[in-house]
N, C-alpha and C positions, 0 to 999 in steps of 0.2 A: 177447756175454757179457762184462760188464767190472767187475771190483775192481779193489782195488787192488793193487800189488805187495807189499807186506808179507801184505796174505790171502792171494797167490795162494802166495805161498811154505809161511804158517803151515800153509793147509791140503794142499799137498803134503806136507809133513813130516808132518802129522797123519794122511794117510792112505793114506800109501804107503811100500813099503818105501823105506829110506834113499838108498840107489844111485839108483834107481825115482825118486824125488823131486828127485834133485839134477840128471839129464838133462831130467828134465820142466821143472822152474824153466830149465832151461839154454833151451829151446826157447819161451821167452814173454819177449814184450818190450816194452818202454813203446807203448802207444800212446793218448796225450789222457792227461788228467787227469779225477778223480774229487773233486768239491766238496763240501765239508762243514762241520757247524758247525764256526767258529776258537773255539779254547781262549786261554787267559790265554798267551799266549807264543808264540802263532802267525802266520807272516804272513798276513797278509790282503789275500787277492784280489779282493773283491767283497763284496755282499751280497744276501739276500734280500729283500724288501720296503722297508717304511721309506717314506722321502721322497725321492724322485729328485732327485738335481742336475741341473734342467734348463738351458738359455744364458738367458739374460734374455729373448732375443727370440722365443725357441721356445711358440708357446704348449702346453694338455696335448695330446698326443694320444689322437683320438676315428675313431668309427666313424661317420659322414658318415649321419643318420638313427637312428641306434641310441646311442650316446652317448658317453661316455670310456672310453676302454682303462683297467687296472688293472696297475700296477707291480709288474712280477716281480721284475726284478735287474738290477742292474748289477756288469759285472766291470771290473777294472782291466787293461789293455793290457800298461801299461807292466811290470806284475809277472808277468803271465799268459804274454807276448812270451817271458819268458826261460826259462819251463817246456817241457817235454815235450808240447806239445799238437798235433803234426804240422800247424797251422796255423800258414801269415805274419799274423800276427796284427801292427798296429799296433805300433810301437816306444812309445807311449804313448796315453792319451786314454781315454777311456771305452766300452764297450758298455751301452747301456740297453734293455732287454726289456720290451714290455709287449704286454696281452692281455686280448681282452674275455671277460670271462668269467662276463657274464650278470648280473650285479651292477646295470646299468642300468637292464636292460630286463626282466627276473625270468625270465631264460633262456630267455628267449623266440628267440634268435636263435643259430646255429650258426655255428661258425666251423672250418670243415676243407676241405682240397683239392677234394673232392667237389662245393663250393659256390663256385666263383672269386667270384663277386660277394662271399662273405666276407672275401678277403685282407686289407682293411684294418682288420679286427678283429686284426690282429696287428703289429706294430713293430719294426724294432732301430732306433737310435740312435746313432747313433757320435760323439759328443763329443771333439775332438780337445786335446788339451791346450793350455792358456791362453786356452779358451773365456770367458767369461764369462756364469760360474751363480750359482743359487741353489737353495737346498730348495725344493721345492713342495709342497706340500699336495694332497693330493686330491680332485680336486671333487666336489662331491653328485650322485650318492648312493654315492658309492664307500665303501666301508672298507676300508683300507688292510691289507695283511698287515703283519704283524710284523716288524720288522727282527733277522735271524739274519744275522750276519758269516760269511763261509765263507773256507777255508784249503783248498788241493788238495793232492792229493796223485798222486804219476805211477802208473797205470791200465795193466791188462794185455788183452787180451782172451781169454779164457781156453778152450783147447778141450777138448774130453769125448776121451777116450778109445776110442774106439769103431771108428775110421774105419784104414785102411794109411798113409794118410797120418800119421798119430800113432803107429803100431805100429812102423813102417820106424826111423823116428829113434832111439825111444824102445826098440829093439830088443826086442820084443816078439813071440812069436809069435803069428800071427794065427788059429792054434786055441785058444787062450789066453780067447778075446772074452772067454767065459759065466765068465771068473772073478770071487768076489763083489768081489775086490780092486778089480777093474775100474769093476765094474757101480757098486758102493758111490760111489767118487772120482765117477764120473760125475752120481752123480746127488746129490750134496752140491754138486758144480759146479755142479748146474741150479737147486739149491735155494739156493743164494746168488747167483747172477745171475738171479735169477724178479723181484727186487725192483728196481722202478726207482730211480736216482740221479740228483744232480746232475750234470752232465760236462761237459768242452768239449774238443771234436775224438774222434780215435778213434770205434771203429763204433758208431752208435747201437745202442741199450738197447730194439730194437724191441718190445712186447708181443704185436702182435696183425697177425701179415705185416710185411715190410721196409718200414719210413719212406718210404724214397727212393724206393721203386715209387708214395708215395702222392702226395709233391712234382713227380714227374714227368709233364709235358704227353707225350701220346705221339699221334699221329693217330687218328683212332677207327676205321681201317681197320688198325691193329696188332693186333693178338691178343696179347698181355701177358700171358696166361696158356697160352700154346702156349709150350712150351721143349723141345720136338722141331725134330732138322736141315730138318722139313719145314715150318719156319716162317723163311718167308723174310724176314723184317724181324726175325730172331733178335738177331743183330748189330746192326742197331741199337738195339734194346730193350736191351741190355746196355751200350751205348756210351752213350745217355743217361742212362740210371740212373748210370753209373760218373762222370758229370760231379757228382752231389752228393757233398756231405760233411757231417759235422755242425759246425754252427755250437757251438751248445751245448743241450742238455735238461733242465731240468727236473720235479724228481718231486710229487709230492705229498710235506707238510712239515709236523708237527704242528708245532714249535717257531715257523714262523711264519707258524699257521693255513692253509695251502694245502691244497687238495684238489681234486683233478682228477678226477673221478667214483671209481671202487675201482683204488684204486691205480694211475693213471694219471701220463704223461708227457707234457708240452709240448714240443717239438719244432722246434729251426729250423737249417734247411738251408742250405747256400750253395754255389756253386761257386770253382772255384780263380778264373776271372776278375774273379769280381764282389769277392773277397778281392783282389787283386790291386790291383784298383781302388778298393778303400772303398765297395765299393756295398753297405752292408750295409742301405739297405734295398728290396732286390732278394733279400731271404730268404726262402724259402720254409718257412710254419709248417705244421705239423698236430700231431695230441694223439691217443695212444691211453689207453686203459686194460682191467684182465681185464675 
């Protein structure tokens, strides 16, 4: 569940007693960044669609029988590197995103985990500074989403009140649950993190089950959905999932035409090594929606 810091605060203030509010904000902390349209005076990290700067010698990227990927975004490194986004993220250079998103082939073709031969309906790009680029146009039959400039801002992940773990802190007594004080904040939390966003780092925005479980190879003699001590490959089921993180997600975007079935999110994963490395493209995508 992730806003931004300034909501996560307004609506602690908004709906909890004052004291109450002030321990709560105390107990939530930056984690990734939350992307959005940039205003007249904002820095600018990226953007949404538009015209990719690709290197001169790169041609578009396409899906090998199925046809061109379509240009989601590009974020900037070098501005992005010195936010709050719990990723080593490039000292500079580019990230470019793209994805087929049926525009080709009249959606005729799937692109999610569930389908490996899919993977190359999805991209990142890493353009390292004093590449040599240029805009590209997008080829037929693509149409290009709109270019919407985005500006971040540092992101909380925000918990519901519910659990000991938030009672303990937040000095709460735990016969207390069924107060509406409670009940209310909690589910104004649910109802402002229902919606997916833009992000980079910090926990994905899942909609529909955990991302990471979806990016995740696991042997077909694992049981993944056994989380009893009598599932002896427990430990490892949790040890490979805990090697992803989020790259960055995107939501569905009227301002520059995006839609991802009902309110869906695009999704790309990476591990610490492959960050470490520059291998960004060794990401793993997938897209849910309600």
């Amino acid at each position: 569940m992730m806003i931004t810091v300034s909501e996560a605060g307004a609506l602690a203030r908004e709906r909890l007693p004052a004291d109450l509010a002030d321990r709560y904000r105390s107990l939530v902390e930056p984690s990734g960044q939350i992307l959005s349209a940039a205003g007249p005076g904002d820095e600018r990290v990226g953007v949404l669609g538009g015209e990719p700067r690709l290197p001169e010698d790169l041609g578009w990227p396409e899906w090998e029988g199925h046809g061109p990927l379509s240009f989601v975004a590009a974020l900037d490194c070098d501005r992005l590197s010195a936010a709050e986004t719990g990723l080593p993220l490039p000292a500079d250079g580019t990230l470019l995103f793209f994805y087929f998103d049926g525009q080709a082939d009249d959606h005729e073709s799937w692109v999610h985990p569930s389908e490996p031969g899919s993977r190359p309906g999805s991209r990142v790009l890493y353009v390292p500074a004093g590449t040599a680029v240029r805009p590209r146009a997008a080829p037929s039959p693509l149409e290009p989403y709109k270019q919407v400039p985005l500006r971040s801002s540092p992101a909380v992940a925000l918990p519901v009140i519910e659990t000991y773990e938030m009672y303990q802190p937040l000095g709460i007594a735990p016969e207390t649950l069924g107060d509406p004080v409670y009940t209310e904040f909690n589910d104004a939390v649910r109802e402002l993190c229902a919606v997916g966003r833009h992000q980079i780092g910090g926990p994905p925005n899942s909609l529909q089950g955990e991302v990471k479980y979806e990016v995740t190879d696991f042997p077909p003699d694992w049981d993944i959905n056994d989380f009893t001590p009598d599932n002896p490959h427990l430990d490892d089921i949790l040890d490979e999932v805990s090697r992803w993180e989020l790259l960055a997600q995107f939501a569905g975007d009227g301002d520059a035409g995006m839609m991802w079935g009902d309110g869906g999110v695009l999704y790309w994963l990476t591990t610490a090594d492959d960050l470490a490395a520059r291998r960004f493209d060794r990401a793993r995508f997938t897209w849910q929606c309600h």
